[in-house]
KOLBA-310501 format. One line per 4 residues: number of its first residue (from 1); their letters; for each residue z, x, y of N, C-alpha, C. Coordinates in Angstrom, 1 decimal. Example, Ala and Ser with C-alpha at 12.3 -4.5 7.8 and 13.67 -1.06 7.14 Angstrom:
BEGIN
1) as) 7.8 13.2 -5.7 7.8 12.3 -4.5 7.8 13.2 -3.3  7.1 12.8 -2.2 7.1 13.7 -1.1 7.9 12.9 0.0
This chain:
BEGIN
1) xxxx) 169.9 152.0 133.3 170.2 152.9 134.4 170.6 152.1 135.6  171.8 152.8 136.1 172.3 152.0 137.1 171.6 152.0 138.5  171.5 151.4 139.5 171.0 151.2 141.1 171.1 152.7 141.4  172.0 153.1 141.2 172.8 154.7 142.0 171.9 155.3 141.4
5) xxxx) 171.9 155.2 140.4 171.1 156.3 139.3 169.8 156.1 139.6  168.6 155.2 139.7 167.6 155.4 139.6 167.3 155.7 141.2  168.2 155.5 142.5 167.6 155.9 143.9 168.0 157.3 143.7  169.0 157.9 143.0 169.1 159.5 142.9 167.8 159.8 142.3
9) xxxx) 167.3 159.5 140.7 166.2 159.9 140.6 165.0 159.9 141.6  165.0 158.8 142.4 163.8 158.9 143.2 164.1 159.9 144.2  165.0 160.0 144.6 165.6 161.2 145.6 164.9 162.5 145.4  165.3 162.7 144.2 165.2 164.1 143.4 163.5 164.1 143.2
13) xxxx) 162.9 162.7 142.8 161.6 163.2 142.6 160.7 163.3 143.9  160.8 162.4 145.1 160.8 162.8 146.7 160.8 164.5 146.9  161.8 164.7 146.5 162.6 166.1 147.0 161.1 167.3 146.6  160.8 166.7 144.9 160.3 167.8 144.1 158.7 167.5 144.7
17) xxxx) 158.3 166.2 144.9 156.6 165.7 145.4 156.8 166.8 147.0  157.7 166.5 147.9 157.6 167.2 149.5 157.1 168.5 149.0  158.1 169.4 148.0 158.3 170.6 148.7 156.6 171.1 147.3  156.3 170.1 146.3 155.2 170.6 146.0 153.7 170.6 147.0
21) xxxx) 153.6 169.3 148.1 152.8 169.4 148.5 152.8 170.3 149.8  153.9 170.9 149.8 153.7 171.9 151.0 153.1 172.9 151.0  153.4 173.3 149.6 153.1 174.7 148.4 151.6 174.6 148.4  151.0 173.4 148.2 149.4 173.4 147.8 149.0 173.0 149.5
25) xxxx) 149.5 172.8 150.3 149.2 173.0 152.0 149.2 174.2 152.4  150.0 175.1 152.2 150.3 176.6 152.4 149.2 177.0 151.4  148.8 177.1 150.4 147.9 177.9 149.9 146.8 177.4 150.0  146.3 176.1 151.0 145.0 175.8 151.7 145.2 176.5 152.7
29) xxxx) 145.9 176.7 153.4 145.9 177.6 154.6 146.0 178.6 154.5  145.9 179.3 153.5 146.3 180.8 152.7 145.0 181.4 152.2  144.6 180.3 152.0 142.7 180.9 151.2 142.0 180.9 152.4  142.0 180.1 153.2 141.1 180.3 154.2 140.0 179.9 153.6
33) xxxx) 138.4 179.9 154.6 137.2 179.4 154.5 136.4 180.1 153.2  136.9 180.6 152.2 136.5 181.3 151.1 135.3 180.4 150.1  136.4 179.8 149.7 136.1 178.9 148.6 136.2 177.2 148.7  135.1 176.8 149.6 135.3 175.5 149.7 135.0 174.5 148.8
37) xxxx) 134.9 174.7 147.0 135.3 173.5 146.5 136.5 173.3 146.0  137.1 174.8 145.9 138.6 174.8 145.5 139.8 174.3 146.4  139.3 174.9 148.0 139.4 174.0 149.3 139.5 172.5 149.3  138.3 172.0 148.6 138.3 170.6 148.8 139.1 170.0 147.4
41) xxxx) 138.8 170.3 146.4 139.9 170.4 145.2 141.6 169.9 145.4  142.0 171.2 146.5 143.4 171.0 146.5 144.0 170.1 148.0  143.1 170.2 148.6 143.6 168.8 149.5 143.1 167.1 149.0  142.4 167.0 148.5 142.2 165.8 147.2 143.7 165.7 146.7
45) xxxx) 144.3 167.0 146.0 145.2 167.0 145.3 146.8 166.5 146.0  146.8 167.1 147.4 147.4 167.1 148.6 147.6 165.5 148.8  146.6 164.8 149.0 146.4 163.4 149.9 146.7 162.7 148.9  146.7 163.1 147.1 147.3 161.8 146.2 148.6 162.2 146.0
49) xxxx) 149.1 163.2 146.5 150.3 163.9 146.3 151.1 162.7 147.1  150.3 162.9 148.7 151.0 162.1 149.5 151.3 160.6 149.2  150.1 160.1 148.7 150.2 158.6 148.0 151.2 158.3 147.5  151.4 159.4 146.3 152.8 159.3 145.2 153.8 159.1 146.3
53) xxxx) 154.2 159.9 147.0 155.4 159.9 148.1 155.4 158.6 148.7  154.1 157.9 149.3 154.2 157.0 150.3 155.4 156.1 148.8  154.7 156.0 148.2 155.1 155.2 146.7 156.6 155.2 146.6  157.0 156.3 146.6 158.4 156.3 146.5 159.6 156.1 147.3
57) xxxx) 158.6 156.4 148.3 159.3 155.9 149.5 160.0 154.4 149.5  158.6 153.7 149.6 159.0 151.9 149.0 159.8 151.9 148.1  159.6 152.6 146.9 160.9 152.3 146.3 162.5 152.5 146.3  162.3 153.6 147.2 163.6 154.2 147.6 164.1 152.9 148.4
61) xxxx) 163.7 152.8 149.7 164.0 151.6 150.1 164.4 150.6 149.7  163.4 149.7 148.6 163.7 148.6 147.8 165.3 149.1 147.3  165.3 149.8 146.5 166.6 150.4 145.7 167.8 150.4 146.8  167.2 151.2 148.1 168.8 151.1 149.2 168.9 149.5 149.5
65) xxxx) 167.5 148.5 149.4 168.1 147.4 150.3 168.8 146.5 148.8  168.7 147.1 147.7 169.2 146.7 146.1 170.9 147.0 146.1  170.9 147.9 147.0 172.6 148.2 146.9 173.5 147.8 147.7  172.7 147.7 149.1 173.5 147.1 150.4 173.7 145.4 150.0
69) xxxx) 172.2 144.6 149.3 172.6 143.7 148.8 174.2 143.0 147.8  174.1 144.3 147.1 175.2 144.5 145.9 176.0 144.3 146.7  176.7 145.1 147.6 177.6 145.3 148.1 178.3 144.6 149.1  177.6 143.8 149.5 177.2 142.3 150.3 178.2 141.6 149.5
73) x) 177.7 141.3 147.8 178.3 140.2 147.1 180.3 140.2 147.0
């Protein structure tokens, strides 16, 4: 897999981790004070969501400073 190819994949998987953890932020905010182990359940789920992202981030990066390098040569 080429450079291009795998910062698109991370792109795309970025794209799919944001708009899932917003979905499980919106339906913490949606249940309200009901059910607070399912409450605490999905922001647990929320905060490793975020992790994954922080993760990809770095890699996205690493990969863009992988191509400007390239392109340098």
């Amino acid at each position: 897999m080429s450079t291009k190819d795998e910062l698109r994949q991370v792109e795309e998987d970025l794209a799919r981790l944001r708009a899932e953890n917003q979905e499980v932020r919106d339906q913490i905010r949606d249940i309200g004070a009901t059910d607070q182990v399912e409450i605490a359940t999905m922001i647990s789920q929320a905060d490793e969501q975020v992790e994954l992202i922080a993760g990809l981030e770095r890699r996205r990066d690493a990969l863009i400073q992988r191509l400007e390098e390239e392109g340098a040569r």
